[in-house]
PDB file of N, CA, C, O and CB in Angstrom:
ATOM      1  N   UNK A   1       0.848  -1.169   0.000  1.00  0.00           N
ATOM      2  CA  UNK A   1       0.000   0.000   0.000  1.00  0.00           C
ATOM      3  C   UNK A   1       0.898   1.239   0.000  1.00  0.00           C
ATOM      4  O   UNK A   1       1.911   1.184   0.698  1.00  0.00           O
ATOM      5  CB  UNK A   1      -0.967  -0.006   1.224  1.00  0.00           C
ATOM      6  N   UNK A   2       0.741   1.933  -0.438  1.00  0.00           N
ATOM      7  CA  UNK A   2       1.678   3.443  -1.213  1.00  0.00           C
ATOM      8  C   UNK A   2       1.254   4.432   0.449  1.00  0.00           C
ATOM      9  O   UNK A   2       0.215   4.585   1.091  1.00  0.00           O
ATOM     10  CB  UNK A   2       0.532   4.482  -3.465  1.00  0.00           C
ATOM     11  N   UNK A   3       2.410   4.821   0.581  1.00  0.00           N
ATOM     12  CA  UNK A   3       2.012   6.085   1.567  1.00  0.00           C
ATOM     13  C   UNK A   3       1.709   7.469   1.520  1.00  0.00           C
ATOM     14  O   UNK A   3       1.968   8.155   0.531  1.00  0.00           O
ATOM     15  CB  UNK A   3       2.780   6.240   2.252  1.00  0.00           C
ATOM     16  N   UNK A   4       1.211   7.875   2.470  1.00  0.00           N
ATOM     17  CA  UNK A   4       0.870   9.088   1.770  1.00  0.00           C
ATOM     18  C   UNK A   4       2.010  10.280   2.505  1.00  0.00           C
ATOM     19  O   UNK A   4       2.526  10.406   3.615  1.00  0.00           O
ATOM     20  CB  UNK A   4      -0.946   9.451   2.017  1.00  0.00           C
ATOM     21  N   UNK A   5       2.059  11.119   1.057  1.00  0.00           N
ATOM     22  CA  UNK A   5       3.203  11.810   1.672  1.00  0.00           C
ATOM     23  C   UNK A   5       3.151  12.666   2.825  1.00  0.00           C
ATOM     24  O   UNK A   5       2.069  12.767   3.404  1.00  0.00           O
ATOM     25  CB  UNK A   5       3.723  12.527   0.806  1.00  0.00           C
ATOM     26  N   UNK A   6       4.095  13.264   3.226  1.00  0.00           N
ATOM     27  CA  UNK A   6       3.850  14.436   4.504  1.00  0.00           C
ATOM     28  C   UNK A   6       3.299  16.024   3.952  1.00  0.00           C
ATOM     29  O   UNK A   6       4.140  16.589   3.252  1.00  0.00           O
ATOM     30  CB  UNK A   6       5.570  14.733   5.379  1.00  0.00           C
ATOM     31  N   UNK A   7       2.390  16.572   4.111  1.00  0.00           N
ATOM     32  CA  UNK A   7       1.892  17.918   3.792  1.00  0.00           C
ATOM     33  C   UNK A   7       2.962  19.092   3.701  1.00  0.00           C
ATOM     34  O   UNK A   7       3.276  19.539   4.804  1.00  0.00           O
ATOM     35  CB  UNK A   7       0.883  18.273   4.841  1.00  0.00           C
ATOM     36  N   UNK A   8       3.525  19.624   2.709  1.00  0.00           N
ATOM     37  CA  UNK A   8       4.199  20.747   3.033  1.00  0.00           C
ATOM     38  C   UNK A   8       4.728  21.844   3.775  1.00  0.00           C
ATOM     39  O   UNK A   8       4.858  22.783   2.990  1.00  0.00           O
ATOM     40  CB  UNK A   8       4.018  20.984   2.731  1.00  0.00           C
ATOM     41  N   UNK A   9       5.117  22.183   4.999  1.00  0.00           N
ATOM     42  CA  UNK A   9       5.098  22.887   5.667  1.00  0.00           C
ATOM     43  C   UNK A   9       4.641  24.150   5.053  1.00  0.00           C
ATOM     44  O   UNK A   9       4.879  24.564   3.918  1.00  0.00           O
ATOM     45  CB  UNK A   9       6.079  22.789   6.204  1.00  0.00           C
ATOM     46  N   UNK A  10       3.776  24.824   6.222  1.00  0.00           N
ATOM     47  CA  UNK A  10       2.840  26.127   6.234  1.00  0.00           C
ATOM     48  C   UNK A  10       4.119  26.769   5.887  1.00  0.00           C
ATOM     49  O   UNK A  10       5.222  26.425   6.312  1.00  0.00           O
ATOM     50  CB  UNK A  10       1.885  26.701   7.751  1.00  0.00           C
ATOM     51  N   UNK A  11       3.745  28.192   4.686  1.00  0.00           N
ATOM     52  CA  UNK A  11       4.444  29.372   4.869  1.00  0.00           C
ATOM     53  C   UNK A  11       4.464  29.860   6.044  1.00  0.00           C
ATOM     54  O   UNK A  11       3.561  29.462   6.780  1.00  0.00           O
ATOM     55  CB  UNK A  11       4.075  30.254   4.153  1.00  0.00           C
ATOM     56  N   UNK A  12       5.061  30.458   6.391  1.00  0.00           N
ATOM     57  CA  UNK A  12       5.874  31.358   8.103  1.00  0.00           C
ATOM     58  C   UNK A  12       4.743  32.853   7.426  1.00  0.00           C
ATOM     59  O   UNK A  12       4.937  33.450   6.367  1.00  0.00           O
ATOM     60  CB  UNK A  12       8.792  31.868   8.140  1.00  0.00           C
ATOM     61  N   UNK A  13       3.608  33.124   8.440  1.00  0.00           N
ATOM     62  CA  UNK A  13       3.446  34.685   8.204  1.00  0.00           C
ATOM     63  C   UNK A  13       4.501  35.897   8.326  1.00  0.00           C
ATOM     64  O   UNK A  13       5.685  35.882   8.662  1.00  0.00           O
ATOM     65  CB  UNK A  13       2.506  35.049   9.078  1.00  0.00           C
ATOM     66  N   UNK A  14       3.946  36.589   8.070  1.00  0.00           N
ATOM     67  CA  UNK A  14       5.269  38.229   7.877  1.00  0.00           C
ATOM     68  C   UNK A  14       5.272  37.996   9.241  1.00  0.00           C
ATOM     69  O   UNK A  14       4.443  37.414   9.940  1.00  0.00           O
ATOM     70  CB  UNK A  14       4.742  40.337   7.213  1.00  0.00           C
ATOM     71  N   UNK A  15       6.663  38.707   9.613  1.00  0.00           N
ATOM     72  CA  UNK A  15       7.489  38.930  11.158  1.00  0.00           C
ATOM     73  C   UNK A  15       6.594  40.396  11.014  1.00  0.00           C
ATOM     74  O   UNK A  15       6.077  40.822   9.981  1.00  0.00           O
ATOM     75  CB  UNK A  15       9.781  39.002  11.291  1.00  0.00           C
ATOM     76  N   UNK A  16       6.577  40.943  12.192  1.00  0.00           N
ATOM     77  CA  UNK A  16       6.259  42.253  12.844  1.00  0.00           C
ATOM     78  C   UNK A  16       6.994  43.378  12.252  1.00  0.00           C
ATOM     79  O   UNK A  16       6.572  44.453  11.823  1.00  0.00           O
ATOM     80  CB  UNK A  16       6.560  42.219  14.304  1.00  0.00           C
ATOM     81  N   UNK A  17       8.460  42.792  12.336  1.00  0.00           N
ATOM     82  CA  UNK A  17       9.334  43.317  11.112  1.00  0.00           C
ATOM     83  C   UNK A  17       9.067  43.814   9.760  1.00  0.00           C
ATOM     84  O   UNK A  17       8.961  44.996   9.433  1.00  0.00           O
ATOM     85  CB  UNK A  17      10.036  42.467  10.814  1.00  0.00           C
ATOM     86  N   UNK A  18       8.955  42.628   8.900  1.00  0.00           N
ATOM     87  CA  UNK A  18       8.657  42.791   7.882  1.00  0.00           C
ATOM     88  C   UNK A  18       7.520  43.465   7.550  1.00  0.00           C
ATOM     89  O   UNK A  18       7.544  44.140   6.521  1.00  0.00           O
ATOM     90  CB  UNK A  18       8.736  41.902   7.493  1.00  0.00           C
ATOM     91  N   UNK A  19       6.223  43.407   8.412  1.00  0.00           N
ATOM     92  CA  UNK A  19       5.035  44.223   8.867  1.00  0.00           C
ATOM     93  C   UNK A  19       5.350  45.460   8.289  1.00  0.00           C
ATOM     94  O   UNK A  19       5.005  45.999   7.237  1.00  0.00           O
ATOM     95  CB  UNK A  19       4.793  44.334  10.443  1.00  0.00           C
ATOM     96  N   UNK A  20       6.048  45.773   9.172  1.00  0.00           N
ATOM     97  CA  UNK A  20       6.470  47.295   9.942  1.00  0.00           C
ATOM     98  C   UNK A  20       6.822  48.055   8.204  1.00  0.00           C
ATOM     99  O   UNK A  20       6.292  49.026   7.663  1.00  0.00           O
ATOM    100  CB  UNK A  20       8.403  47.164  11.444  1.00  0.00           C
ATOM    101  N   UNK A  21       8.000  47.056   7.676  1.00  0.00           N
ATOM    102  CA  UNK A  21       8.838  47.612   6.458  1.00  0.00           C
ATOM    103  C   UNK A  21       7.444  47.420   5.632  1.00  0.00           C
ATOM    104  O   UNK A  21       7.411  48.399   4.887  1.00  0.00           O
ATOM    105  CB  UNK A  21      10.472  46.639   5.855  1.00  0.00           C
ATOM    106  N   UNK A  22       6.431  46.736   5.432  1.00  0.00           N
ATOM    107  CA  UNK A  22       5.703  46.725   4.525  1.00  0.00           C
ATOM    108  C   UNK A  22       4.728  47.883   4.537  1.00  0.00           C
ATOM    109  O   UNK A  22       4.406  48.367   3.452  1.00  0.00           O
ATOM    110  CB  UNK A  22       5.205  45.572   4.500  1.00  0.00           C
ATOM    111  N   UNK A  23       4.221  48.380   5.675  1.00  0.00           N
ATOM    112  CA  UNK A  23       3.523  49.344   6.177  1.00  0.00           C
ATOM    113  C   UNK A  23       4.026  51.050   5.709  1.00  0.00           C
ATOM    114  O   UNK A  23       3.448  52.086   5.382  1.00  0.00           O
ATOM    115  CB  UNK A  23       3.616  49.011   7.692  1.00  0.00           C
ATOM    116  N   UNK A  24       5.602  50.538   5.934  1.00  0.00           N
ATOM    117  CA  UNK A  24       6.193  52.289   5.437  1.00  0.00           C
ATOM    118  C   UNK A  24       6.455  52.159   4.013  1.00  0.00           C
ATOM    119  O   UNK A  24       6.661  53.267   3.518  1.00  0.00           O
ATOM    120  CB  UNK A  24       7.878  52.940   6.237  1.00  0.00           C
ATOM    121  N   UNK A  25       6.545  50.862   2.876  1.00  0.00           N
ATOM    122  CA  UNK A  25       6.839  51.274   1.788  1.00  0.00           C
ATOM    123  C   UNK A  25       5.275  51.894   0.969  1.00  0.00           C
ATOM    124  O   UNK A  25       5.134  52.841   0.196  1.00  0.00           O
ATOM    125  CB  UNK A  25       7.656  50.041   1.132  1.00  0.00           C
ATOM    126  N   UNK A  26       4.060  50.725   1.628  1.00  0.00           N
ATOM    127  CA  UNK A  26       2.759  51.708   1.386  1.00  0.00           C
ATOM    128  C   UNK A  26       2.595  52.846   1.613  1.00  0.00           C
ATOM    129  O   UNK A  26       1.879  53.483   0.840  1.00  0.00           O
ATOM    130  CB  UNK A  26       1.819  51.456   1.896  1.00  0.00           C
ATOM    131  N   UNK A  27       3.171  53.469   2.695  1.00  0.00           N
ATOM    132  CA  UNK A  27       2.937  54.632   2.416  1.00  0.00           C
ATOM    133  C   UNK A  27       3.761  55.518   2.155  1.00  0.00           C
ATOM    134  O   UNK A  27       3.850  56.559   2.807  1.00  0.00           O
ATOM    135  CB  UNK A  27       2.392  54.983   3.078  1.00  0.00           C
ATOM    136  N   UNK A  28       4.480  55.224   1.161  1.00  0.00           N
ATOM    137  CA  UNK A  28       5.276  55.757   0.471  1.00  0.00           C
ATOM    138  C   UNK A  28       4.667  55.696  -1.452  1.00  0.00           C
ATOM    139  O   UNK A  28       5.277  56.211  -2.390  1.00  0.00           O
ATOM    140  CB  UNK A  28       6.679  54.956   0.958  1.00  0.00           C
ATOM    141  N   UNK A  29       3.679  55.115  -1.521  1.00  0.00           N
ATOM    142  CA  UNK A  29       3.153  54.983  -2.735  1.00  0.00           C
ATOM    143  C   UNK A  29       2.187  55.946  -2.906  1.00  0.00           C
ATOM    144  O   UNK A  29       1.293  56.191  -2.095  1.00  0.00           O
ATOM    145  CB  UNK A  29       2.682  53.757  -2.962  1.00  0.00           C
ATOM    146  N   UNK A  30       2.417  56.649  -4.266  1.00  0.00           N
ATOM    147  CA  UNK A  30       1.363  57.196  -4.657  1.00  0.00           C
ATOM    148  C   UNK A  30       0.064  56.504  -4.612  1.00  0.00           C
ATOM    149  O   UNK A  30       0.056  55.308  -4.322  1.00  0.00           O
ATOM    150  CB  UNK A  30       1.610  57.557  -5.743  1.00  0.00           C
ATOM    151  N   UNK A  31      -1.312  57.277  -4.931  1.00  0.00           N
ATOM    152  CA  UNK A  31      -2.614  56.675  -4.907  1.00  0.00           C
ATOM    153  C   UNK A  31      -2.646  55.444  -6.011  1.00  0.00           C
ATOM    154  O   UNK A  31      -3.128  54.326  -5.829  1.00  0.00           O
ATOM    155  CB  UNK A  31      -3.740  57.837  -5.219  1.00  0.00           C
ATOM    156  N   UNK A  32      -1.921  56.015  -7.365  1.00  0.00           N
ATOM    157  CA  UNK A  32      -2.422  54.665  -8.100  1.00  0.00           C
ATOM    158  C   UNK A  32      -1.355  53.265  -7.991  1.00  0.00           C
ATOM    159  O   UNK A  32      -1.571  52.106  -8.344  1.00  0.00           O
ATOM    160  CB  UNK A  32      -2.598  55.080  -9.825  1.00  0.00           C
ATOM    161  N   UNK A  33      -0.407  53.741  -7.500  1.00  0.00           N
ATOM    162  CA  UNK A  33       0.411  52.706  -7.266  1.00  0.00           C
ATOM    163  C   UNK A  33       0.019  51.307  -6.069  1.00  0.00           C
ATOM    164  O   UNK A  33       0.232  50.096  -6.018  1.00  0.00           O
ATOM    165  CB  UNK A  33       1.620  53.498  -6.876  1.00  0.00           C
ATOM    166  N   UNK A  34      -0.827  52.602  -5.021  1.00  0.00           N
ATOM    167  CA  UNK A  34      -1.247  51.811  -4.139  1.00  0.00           C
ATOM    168  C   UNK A  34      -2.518  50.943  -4.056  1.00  0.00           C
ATOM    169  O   UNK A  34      -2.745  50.125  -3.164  1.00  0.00           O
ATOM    170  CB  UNK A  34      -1.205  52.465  -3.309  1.00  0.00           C
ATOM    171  N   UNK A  35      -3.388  51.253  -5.194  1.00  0.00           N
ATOM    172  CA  UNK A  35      -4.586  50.672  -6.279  1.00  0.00           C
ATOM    173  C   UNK A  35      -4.055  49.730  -7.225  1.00  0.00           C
ATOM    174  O   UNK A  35      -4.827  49.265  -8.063  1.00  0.00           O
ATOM    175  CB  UNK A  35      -5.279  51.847  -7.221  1.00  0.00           C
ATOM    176  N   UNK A  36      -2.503  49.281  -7.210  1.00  0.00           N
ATOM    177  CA  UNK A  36      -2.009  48.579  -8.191  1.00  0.00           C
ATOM    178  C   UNK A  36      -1.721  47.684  -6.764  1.00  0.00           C
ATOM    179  O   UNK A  36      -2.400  46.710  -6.438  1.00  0.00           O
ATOM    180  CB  UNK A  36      -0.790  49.238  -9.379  1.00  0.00           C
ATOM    181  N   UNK A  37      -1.090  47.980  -6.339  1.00  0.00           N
ATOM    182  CA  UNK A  37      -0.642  47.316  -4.747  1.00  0.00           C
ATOM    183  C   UNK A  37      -1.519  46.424  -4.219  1.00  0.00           C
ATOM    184  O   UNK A  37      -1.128  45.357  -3.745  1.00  0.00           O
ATOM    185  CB  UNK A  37      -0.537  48.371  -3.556  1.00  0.00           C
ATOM    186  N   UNK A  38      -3.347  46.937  -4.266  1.00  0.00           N
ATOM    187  CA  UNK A  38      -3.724  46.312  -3.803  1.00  0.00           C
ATOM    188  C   UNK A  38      -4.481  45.413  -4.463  1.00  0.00           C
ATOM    189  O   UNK A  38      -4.713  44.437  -3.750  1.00  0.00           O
ATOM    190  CB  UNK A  38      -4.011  46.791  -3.104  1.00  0.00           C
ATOM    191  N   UNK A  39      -5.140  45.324  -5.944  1.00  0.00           N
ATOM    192  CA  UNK A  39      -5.105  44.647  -6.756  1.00  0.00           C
ATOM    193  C   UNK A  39      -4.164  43.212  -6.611  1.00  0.00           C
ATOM    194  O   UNK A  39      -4.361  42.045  -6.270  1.00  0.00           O
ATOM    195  CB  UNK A  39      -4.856  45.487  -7.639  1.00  0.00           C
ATOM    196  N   UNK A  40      -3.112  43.982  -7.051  1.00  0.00           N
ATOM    197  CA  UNK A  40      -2.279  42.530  -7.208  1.00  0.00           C
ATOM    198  C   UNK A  40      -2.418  41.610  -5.718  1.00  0.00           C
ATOM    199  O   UNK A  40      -2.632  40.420  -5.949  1.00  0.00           O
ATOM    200  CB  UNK A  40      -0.387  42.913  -7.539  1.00  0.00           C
ATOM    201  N   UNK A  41      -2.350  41.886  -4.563  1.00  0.00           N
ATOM    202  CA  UNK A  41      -2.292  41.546  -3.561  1.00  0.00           C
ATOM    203  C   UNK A  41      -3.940  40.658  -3.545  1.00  0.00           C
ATOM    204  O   UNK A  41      -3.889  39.439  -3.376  1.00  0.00           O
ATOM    205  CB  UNK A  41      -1.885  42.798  -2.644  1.00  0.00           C
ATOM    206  N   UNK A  42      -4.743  41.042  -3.649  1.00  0.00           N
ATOM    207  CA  UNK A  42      -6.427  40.295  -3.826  1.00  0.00           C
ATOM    208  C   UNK A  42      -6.121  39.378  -5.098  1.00  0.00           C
ATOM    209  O   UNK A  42      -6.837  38.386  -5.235  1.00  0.00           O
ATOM    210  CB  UNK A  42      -8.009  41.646  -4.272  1.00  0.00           C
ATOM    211  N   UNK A  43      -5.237  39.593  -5.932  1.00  0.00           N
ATOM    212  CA  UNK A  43      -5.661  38.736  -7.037  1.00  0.00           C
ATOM    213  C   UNK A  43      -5.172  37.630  -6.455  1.00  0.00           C
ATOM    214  O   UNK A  43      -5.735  36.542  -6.576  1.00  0.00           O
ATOM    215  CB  UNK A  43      -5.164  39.019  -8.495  1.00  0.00           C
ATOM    216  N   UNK A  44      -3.455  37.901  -5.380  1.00  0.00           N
ATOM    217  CA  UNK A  44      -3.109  36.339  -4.933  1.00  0.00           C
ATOM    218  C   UNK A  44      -3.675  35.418  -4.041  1.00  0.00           C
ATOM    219  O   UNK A  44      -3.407  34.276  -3.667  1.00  0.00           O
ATOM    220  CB  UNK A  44      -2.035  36.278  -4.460  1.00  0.00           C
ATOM    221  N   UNK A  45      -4.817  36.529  -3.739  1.00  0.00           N
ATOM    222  CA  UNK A  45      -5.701  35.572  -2.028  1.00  0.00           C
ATOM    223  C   UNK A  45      -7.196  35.295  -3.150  1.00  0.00           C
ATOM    224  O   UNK A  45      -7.883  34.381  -2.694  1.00  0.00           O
ATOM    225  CB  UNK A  45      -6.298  37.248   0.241  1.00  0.00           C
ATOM    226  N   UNK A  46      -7.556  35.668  -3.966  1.00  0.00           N
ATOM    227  CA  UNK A  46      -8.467  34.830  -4.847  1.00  0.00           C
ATOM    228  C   UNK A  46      -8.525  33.747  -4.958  1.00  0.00           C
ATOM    229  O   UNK A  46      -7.566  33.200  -5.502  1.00  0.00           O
ATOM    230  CB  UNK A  46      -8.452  34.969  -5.834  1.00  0.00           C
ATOM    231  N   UNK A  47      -9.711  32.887  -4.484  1.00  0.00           N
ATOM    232  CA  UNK A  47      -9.959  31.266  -4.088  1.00  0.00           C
ATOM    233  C   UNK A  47     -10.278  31.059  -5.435  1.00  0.00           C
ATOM    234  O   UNK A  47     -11.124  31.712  -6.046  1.00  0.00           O
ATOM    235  CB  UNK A  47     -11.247  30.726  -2.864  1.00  0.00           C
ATOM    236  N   UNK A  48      -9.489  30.000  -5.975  1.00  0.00           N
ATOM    237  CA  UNK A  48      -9.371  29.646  -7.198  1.00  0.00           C
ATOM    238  C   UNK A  48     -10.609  28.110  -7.277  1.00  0.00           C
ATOM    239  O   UNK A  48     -11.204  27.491  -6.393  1.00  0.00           O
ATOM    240  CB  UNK A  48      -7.556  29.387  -7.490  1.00  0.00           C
ATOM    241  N   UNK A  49     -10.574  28.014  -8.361  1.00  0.00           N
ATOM    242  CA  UNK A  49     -11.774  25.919  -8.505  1.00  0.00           C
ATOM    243  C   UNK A  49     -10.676  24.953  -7.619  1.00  0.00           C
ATOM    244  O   UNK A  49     -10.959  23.760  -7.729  1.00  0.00           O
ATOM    245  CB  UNK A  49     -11.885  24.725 -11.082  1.00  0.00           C
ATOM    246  N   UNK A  50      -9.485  25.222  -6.766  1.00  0.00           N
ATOM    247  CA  UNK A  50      -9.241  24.146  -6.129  1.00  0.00           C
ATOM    248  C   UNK A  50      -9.692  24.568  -5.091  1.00  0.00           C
ATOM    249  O   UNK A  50      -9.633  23.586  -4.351  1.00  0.00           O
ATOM    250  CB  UNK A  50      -8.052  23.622  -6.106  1.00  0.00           C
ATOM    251  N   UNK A  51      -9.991  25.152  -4.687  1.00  0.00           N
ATOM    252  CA  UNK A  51     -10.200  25.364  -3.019  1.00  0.00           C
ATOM    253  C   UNK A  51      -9.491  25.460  -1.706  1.00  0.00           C
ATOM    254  O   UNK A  51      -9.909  25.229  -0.571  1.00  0.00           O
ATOM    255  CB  UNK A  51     -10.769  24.583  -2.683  1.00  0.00           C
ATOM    256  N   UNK A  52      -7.855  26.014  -2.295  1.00  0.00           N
ATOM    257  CA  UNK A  52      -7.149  26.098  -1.609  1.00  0.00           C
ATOM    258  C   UNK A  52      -6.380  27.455  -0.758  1.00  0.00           C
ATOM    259  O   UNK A  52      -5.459  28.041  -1.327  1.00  0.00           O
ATOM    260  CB  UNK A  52      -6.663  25.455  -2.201  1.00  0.00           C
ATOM    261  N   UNK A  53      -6.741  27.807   0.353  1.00  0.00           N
ATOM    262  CA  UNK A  53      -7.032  29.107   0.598  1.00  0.00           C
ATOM    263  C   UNK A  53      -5.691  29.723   0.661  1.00  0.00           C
ATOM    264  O   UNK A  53      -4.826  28.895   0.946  1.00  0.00           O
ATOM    265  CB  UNK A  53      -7.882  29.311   1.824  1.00  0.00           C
ATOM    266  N   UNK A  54      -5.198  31.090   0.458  1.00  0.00           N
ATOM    267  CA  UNK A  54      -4.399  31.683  -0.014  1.00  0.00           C
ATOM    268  C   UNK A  54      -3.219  32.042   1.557  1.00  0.00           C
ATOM    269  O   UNK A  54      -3.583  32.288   2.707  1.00  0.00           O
ATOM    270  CB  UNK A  54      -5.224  32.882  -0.890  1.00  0.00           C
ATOM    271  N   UNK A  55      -1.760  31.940   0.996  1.00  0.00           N
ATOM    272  CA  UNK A  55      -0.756  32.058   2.238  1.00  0.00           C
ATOM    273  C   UNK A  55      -1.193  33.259   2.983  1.00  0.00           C
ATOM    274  O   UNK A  55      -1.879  34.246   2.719  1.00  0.00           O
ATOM    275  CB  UNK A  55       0.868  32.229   1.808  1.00  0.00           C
ATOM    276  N   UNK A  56      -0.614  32.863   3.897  1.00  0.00           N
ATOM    277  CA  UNK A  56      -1.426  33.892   5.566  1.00  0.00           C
ATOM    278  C   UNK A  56      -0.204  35.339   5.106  1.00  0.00           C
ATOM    279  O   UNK A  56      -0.593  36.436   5.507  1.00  0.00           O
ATOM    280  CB  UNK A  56      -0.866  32.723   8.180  1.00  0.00           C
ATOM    281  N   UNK A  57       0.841  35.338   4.511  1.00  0.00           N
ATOM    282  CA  UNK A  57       1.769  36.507   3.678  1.00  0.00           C
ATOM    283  C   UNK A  57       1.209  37.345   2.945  1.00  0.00           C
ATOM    284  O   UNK A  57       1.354  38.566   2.892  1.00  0.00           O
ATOM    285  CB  UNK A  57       2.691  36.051   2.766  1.00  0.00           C
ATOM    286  N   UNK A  58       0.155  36.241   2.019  1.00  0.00           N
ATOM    287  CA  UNK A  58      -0.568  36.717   1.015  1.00  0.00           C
ATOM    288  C   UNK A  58      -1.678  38.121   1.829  1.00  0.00           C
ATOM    289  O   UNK A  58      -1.714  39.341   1.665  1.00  0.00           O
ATOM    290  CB  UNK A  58      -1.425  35.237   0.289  1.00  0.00           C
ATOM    291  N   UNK A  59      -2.393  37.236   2.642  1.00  0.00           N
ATOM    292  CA  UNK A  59      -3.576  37.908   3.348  1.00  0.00           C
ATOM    293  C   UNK A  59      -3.192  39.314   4.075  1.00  0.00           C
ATOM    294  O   UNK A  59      -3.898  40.322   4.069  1.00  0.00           O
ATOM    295  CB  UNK A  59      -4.161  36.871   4.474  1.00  0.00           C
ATOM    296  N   UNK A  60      -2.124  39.190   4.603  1.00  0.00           N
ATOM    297  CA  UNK A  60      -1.062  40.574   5.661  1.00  0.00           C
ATOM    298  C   UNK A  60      -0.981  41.201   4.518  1.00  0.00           C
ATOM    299  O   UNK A  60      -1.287  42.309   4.959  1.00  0.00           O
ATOM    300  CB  UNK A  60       0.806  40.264   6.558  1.00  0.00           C
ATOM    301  N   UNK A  61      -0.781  41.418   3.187  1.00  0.00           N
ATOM    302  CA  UNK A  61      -0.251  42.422   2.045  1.00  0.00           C
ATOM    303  C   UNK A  61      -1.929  42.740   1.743  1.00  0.00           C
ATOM    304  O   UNK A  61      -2.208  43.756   1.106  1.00  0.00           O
ATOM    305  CB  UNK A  61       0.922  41.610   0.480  1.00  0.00           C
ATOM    306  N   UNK A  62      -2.464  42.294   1.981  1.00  0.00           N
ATOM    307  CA  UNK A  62      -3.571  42.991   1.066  1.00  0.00           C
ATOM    308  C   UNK A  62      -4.504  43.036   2.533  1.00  0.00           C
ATOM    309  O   UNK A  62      -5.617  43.480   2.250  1.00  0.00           O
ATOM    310  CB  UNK A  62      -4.314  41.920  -0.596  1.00  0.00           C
ATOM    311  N   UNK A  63      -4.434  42.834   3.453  1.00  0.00           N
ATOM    312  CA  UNK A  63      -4.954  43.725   4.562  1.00  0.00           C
ATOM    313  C   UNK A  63      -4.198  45.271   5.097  1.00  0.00           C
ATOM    314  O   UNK A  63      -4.703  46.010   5.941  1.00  0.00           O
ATOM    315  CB  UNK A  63      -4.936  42.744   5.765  1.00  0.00           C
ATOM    316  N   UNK A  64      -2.722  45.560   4.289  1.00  0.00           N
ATOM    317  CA  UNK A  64      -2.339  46.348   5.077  1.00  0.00           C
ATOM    318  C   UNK A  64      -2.265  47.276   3.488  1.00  0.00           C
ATOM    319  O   UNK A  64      -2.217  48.505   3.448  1.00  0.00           O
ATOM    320  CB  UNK A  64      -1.005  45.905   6.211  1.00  0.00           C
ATOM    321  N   UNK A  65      -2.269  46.657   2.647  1.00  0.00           N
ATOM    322  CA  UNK A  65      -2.826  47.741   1.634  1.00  0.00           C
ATOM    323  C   UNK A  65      -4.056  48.604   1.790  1.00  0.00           C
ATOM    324  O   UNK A  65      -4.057  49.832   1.879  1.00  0.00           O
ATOM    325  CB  UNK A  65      -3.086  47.114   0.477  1.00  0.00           C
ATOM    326  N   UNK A  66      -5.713  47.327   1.826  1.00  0.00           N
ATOM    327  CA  UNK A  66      -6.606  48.151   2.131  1.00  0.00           C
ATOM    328  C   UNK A  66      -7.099  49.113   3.309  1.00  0.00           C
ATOM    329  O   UNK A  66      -8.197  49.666   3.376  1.00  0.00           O
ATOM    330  CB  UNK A  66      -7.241  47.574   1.932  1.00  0.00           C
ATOM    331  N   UNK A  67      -6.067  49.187   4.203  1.00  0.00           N
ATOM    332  CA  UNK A  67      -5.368  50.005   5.337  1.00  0.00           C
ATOM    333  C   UNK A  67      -5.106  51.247   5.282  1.00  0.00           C
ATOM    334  O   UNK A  67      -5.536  52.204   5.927  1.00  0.00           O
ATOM    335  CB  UNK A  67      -4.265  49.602   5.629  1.00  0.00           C
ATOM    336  N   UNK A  68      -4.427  51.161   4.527  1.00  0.00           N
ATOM    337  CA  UNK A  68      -3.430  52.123   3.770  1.00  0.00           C
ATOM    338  C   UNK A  68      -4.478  52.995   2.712  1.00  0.00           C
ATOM    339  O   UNK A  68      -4.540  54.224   2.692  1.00  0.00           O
ATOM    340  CB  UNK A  68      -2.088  51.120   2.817  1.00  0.00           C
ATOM    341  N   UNK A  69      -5.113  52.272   2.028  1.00  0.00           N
ATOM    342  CA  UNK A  69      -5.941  52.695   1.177  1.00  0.00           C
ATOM    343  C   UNK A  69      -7.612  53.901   1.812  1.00  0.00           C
ATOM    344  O   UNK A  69      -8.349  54.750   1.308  1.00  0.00           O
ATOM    345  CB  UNK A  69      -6.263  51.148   0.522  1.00  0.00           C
ATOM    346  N   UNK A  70      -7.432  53.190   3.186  1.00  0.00           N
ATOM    347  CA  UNK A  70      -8.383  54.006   3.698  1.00  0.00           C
ATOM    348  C   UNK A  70      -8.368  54.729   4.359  1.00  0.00           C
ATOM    349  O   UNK A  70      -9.351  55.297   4.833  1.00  0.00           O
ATOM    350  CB  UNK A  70      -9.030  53.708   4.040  1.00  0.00           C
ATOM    351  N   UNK A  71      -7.243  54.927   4.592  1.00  0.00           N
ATOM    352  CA  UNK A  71      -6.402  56.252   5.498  1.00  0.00           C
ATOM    353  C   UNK A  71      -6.501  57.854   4.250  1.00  0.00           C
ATOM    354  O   UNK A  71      -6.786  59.043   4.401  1.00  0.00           O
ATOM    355  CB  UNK A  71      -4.062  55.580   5.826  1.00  0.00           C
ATOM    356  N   UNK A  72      -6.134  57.084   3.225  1.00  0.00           N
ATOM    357  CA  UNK A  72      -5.650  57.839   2.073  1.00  0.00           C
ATOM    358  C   UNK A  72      -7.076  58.524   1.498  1.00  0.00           C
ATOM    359  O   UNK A  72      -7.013  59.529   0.790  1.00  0.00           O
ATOM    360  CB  UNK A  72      -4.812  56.779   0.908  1.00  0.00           C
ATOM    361  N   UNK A  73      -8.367  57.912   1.852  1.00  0.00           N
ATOM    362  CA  UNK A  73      -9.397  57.816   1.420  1.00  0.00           C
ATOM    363  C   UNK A  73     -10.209  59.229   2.003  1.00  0.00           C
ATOM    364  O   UNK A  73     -11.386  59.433   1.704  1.00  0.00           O
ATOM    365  CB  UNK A  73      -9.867  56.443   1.753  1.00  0.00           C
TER     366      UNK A  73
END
């Protein structure tokens, strides 16, 4: 009988760190840059026909975009 393999280890979420640096380069973006920012960031947490939900990295970039986005707002 064939085994089944071991599951991939989880991506590591952003450090507080990296947080922090991600937080000041947003706001360092112009408005449409940061409408490009956050785009791309939703397109990578978009639940695709597998059903496999998007890295917890993924989710921190496009929560701290639309953040950012509503400050600006």
């Amino acid at each position: 009988m064939a085994r089944r393999s071991d599951p991939p280890p989880p991506d590591p979420p952003l450090t507080r760190q990296q947080l922090a640096d991600l937080r000041a380069q947003l706001s360092r973006m112009s408005m449409t840059a940061l409408y490009d920012a956050y785009f791309a960031a939703w397109t990578r947490c978009k639940m695709e026909s597998g059903g496999k939900p998007p890295k917890a990295r993924f989710v921190q970039e496009l929560v701290q975009a639309w953040r950012q986005l509503r400050r600006m707002a």
